[in-house]
N, C-alpha and C positions, 0 to 999 in steps of 0.2 A: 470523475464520472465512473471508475472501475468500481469504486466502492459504492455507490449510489445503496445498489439494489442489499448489500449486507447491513447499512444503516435503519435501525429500527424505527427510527426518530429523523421520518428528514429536514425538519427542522434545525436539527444538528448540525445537517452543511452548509447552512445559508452565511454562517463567518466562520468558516473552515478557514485556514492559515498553511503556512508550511509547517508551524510552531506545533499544529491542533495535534493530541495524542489518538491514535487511531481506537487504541482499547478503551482509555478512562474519560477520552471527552465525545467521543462518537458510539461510546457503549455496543462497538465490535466485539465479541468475545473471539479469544484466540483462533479455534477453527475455524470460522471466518475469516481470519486473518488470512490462513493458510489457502483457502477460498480465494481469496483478494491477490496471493499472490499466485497461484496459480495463473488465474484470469491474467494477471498481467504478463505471465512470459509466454502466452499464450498470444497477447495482443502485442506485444513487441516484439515477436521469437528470440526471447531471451531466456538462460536458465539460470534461476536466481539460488544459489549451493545453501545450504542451511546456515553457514556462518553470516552472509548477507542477511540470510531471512532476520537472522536472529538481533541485526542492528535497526529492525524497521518497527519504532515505536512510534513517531511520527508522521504526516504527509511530507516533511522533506526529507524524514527520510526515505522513504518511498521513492520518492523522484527522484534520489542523491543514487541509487541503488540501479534503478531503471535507467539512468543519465550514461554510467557507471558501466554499465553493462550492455550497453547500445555502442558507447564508443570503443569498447575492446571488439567487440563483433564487426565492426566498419573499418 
């Protein structure tokens, strides 16, 4: 749902996966990305450091990261 509104094509999410690539199959381009993750530690209160950012090519990794980051802050 975070990325909804960055998706040009929302067609695109209708068989999104964990597997789906955020940039090359949801044609995000990078600042978006950074868009998308903002928004997310935004809705989680979580702070995602650049080294995470930089492993999030994926939606699971996305979750894998926000998961990740939710249970060190609890």
């Amino acid at each position: 749902e975070l990325i909804r509104e960055y998706v040009k094509e929302p067609a695109l999410l209708e068989n999104a996966a964990m597997e789906t690539r955020i940039i090359q199959d949801l044609k995000v381009n990078s600042a978006r990305l950074v868009d998308i993750i903002i928004k997310a530690e935004d809705a989680f209160d979580i702070e995602i450091d650049d080294d995470d950012a930089d492993e999030i090519r994926t939606i699971g990794d996305a979750v894998n990261v926000v998961e990740k980051k939710l249970r060190v802050a609890h």
